[in-house]
C-alpha positions in Angstrom: -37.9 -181.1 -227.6 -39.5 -178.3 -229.7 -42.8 -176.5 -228.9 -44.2 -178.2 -231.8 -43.7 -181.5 -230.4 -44.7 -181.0 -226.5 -48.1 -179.6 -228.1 -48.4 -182.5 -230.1 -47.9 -184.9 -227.2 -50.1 -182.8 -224.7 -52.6 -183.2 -227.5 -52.7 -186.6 -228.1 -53.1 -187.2 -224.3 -55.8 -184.9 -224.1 -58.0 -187.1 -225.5 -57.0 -190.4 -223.8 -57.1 -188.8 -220.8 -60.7 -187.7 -221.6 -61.8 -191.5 -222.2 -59.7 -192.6 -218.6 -60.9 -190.2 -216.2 -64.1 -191.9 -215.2 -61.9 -195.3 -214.6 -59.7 -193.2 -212.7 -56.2 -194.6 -214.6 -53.8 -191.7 -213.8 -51.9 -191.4 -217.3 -51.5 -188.0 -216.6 -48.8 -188.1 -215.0 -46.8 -190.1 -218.3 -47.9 -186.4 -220.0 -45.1 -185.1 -216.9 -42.4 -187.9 -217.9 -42.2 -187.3 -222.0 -42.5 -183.2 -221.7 -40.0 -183.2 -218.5 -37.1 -182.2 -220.3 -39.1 -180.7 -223.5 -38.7 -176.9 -221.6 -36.2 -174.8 -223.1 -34.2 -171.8 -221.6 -36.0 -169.7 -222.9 -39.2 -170.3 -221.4 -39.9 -170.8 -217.7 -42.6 -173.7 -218.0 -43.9 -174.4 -214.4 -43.4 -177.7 -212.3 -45.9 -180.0 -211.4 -48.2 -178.5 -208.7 -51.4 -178.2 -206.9 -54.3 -176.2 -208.4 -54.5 -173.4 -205.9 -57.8 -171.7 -204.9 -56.6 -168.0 -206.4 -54.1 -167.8 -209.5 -53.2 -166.1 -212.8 -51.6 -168.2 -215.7 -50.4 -167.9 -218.8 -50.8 -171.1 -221.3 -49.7 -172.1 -224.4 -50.8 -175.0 -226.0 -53.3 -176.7 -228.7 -57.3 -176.2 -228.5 -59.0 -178.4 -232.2 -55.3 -178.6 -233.7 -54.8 -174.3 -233.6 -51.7 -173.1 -231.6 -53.2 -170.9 -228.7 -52.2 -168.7 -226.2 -54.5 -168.0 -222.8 -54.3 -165.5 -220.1 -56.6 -167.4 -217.4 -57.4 -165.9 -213.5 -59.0 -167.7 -210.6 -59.8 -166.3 -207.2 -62.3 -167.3 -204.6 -65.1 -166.0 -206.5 -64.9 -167.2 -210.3 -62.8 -168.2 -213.2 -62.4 -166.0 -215.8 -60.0 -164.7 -218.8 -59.5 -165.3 -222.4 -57.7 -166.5 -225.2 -56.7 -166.1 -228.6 -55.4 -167.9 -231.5 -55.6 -166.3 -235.2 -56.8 -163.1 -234.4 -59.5 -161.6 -231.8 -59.9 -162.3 -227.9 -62.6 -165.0 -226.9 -63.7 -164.5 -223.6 -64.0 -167.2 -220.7 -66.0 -167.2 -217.5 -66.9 -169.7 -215.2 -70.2 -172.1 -216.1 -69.9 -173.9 -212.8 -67.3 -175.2 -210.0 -65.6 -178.5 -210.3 -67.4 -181.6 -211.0 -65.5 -184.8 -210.8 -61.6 -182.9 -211.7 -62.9 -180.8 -214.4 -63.4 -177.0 -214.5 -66.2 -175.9 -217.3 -66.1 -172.3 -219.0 -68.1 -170.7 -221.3 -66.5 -169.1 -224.5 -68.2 -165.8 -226.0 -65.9 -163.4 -228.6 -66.0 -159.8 -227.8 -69.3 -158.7 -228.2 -71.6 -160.3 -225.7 -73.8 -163.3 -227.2 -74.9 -166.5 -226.0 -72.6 -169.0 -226.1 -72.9 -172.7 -227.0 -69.3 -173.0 -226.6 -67.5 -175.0 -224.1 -63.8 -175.9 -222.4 -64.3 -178.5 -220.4 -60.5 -178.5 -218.2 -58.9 -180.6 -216.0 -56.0 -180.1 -214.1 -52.4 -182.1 -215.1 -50.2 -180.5 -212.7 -48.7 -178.2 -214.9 -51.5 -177.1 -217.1 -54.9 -178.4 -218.7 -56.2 -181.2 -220.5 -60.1 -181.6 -222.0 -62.2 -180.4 -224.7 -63.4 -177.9 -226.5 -67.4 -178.5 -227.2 -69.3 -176.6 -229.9 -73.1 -177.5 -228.8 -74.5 -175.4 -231.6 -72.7 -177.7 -233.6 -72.5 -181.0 -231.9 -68.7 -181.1 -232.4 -66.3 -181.2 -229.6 -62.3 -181.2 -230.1 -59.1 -182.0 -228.0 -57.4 -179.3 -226.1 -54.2 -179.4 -224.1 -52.4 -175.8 -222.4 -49.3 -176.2 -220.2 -48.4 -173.0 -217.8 -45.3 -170.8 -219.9 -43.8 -167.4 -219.4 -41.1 -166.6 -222.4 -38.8 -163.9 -222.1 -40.6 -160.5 -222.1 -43.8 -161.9 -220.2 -44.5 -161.5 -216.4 -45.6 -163.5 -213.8 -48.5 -162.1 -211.6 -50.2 -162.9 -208.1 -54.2 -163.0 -208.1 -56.0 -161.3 -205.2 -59.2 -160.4 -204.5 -61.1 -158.5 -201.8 -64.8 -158.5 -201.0 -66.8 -156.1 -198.0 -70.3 -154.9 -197.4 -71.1 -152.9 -194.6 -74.2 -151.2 -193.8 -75.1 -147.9 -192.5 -76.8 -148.9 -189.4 -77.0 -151.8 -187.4 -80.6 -151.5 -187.3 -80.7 -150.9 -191.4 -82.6 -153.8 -193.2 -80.6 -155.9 -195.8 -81.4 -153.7 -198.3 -79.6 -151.0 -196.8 -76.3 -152.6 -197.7 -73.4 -151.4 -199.6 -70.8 -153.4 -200.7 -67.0 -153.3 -202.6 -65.1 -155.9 -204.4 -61.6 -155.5 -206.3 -60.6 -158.5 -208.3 -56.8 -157.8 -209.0 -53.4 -158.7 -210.0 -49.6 -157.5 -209.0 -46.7 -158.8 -209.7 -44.8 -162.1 -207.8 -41.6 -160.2 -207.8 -40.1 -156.6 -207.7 -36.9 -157.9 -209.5 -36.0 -155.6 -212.5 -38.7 -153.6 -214.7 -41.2 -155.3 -212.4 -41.0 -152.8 -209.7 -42.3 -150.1 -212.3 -44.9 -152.0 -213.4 -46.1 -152.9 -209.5 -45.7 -149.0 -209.2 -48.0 -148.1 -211.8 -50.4 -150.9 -211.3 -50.7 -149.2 -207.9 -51.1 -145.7 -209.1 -53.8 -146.5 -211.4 -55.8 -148.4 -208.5 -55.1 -145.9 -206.2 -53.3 -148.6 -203.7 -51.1 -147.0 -200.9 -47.2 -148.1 -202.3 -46.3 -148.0 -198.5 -48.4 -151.0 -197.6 -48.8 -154.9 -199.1 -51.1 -155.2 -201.8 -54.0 -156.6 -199.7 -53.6 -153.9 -197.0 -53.3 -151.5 -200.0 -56.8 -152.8 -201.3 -58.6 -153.0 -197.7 -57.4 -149.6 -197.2 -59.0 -148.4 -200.3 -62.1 -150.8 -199.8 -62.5 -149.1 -196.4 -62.4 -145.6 -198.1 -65.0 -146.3 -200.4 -67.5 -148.3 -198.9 -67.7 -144.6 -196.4 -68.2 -143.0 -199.4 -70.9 -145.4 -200.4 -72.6 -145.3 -197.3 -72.7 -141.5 -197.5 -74.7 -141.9 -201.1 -77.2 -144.4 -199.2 -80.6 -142.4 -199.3 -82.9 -142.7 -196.1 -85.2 -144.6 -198.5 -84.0 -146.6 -200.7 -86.6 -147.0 -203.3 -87.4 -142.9 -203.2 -85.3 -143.0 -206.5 -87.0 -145.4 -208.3 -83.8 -147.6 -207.3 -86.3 -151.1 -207.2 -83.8 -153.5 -208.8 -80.9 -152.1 -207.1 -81.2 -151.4 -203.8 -77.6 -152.2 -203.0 -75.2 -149.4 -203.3 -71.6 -151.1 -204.6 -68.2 -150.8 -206.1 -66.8 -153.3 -207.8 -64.1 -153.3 -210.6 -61.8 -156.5 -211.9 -58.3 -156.8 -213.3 -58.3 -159.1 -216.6 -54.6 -160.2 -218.7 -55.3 -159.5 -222.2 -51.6 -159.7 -223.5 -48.6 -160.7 -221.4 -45.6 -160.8 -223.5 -42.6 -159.1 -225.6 -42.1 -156.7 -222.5 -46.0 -155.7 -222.8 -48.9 -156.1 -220.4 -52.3 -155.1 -221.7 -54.7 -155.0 -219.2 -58.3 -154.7 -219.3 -60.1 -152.9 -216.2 -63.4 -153.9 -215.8 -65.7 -151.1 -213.2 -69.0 -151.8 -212.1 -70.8 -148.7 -210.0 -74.6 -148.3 -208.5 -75.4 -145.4 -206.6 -79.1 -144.5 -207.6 -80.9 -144.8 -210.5 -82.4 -146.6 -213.2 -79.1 -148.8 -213.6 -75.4 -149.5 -212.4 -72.5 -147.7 -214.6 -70.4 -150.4 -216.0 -67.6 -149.4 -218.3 -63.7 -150.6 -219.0 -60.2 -149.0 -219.8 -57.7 -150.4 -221.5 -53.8 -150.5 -220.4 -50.9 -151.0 -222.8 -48.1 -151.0 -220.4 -44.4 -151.1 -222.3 -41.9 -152.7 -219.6 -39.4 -151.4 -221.9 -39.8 -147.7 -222.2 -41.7 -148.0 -218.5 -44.8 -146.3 -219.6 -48.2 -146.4 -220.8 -49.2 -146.1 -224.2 -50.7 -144.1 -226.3 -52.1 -144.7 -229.9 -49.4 -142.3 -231.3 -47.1 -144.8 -230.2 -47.5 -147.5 -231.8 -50.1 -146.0 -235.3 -49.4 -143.2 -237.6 -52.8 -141.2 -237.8 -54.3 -141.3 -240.9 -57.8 -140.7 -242.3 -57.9 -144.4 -244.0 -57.7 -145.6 -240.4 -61.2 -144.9 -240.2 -62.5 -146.5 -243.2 -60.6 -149.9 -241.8 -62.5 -149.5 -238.5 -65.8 -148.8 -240.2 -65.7 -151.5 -242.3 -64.6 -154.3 -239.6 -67.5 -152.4 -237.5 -69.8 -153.9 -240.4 -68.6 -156.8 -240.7 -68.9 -157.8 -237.0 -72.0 -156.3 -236.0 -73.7 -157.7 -239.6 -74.2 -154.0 -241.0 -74.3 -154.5 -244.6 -72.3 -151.7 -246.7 -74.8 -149.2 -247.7 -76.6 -149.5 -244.6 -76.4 -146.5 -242.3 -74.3 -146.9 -239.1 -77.4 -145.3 -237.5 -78.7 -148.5 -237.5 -76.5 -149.1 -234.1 -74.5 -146.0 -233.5 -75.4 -142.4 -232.6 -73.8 -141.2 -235.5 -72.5 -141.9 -239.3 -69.5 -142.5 -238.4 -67.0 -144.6 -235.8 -63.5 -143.1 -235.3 -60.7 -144.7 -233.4 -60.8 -143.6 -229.4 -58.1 -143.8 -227.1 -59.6 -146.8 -225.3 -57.3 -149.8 -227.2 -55.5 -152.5 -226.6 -53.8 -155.5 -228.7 -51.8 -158.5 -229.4 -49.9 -159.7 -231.8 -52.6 -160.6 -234.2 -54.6 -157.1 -233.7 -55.6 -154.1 -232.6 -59.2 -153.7 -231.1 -60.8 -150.7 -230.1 -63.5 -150.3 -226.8 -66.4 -148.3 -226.7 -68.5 -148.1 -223.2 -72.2 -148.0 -223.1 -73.7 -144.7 -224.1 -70.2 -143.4 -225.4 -71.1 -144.1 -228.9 -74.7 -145.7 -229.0 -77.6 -146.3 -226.9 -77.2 -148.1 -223.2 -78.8 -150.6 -224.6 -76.2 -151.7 -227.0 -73.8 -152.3 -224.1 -70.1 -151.8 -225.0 -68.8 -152.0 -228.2 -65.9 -154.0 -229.2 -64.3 -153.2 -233.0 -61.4 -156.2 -233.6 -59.0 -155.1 -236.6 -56.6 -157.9 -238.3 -52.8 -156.0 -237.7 -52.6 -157.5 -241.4 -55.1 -154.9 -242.7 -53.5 -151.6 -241.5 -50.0 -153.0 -241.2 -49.0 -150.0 -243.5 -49.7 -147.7 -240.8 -48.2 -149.1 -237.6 -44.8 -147.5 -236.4 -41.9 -149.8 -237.8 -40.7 -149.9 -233.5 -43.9 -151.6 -232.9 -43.7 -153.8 -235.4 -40.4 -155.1 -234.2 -41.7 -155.7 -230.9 -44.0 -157.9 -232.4 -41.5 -159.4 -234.9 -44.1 -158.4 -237.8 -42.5 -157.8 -241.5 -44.8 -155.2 -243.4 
């Protein structure tokens, strides 16, 4: 059975299913019987499970009749991830826990707004049923995912890791520092996964002698010393009233996990004094192939047009009318391409932290750029990868 058809037929359940939950008729499991022998050899679809408690999946599937693709994460504190269909990233995080089977998540694009947007999910045993509700718009629309890694995409473990400590015994609560490390590593060491568990490590700073958790406890008991040497005798002496907890807290997030790549979007929250926490995120392209990380040069021929592309998508997603200056937001008259990307096989998108290119205020800045629009420039090896004609 073609993809095609297992999307259709997860689809046309989905909404059925929505209509027979609250009479509790299990017709999920029929979805099981007509896509059990729909998985090709290509793809490794997973068998019907249990939802566990801390996860990372890949789906494929159908959300209001568009093909989709979603990286999704769940550990003991949250939901969270994203997904993407014609061109940028929209992100997901966690409304509230489950209520009656079904998992809600808020939708947002990029660029922080708020979100009328929601999934509603329910678990079939080998991926998600529901719907997709635009509130802003009183519409709502089918969705339907099932759990898929095709060749060239890897399979990850979730972990997190969460400890506070404080200075003395005697402190008072708001003495306490705390660090948390949301994070993912690979099931299996099998083939170019051992490099990528390597780096993974490196970059987080994770002993390679020890298991991942030991790795991040180790690291967790490292810096919550170095937080507690930061704590000031008074807490509020630095004008610190909001934030009288010192932390460290960063989170791992799947932006693109196939075609041998794994894009990875690390997320860092910091507060040690001050009028506010530092909060900023780097981007990973990781090529399983080669066994290295990125760089633009890899995959984009500089050229000076490049810029004019970014500017004008800048404009267009921030609602900066041509003519206007980019003053209006930015620091300066111009936005040039940065080191800190990332992409999949619909774009490439460019991140800016707060302060790097405009006020704190603005929080980071996300620029999203169709692969369609600077196809001309992109290295004809990348392009293969993604199986894009020019």
């Amino acid at each position: 059975m073609s993809y095609k058809m297992r999307s259709l037929i997860f689809a046309w359940f989905a909404s059925l299913c929505w209509i027979q939950w609250s009479n509790d008729i299990n017709v999920l499991q029929l979805i099981s019987l007509l896509v059990d022998k729909a998985t090709t050899k290509a793809d490794v679809v997973i068998a019907d499970r249990s939802l566990t408690n801390e996860f990372y999946m890949r789906l494929e599937g159908e959300i209001a009749g568009q093909p989709v693709v979603m990286n999704l994460h769940r550990d003991s504190s949250e939901f969270y991830g994203n997904y993407y269909y014609k061109g940028s990233w929209l992100k997901l995080s966690e409304v509230n826990s489950e209520t009656k089977g079904t998992y809600i998540l808020s939708e947002e694009g990029l660029n922080p707004s708020t979100s009328t947007v929601f999934l509603h999910l329910r678990w079939t045993g080998e991926g998600f049923v529901g719907r997709l509700t635009d509130e802003g718009k009183n519409k709502s629309y089918a969705l339907a995912l099932h759990e898929t890694y095709p060749p060239g995409s890897a399979r990850f473990t979730q972990g997190f890791y969460h400890k506070s400590a404080k200075r003395k015994k005697q402190d008072q609560e708001n003495l306490k520092v705390e660090f948390q490390s949301q994070y993912v590593f690979p099931k299996d060491l099998s083939g170019r996964n051992g490099w990528l568990d390597g780096m993974l490590r490196d970059i987080q700073g994770i002993d390679r002698n020890l298991p991942w958790a030991s790795g991040v406890a180790k690291r967790g008991d490292r810096n919550i010393k170095m937080l507690l040497s930061y704590l000031p005798e008074d807490p509020l002496a630095d004008g610190s009233v909001n934030y009288s907890n010192y932390f460290d807290m960063s989170k791992n997030t799947i932006l693109y996990n196939e075609r041998s790549f794994v894009v990875l979007e690390r997320q860092f929250s910091t507060y040690v004094g001050g009028a506010h926490p530092h909060s900023s995120s780097t981007m990973l392209c990781l090529d399983l192939l080669s066994q290295r990380q990125l760089r633009l040069s890899d995959i984009i021929t500089p050229d000076a047009r490049l810029s004019s592309i970014l500017e004008a998508c800048f404009r267009e997603q921030y609602g900066l009318k041509k003519g206007q200056s980019l003053t209006k937001i930015l620091f300066k008259t111009r936005i040039q391409p940065n080191d800190n990307f990332f992409f999949n096989d619909r774009g490439l998108a460019f991140r800016y932290n707060a302060s790097e290119i405009a006020p704190y205020g603005e929080g980071e800045l996300t620029v999203f750029i169709p692969l369609s629009k600077i196809s001309r420039f992109l290295k004809p090896k990348f392009l293969s990868r993604l199986s894009i004609k020019r």
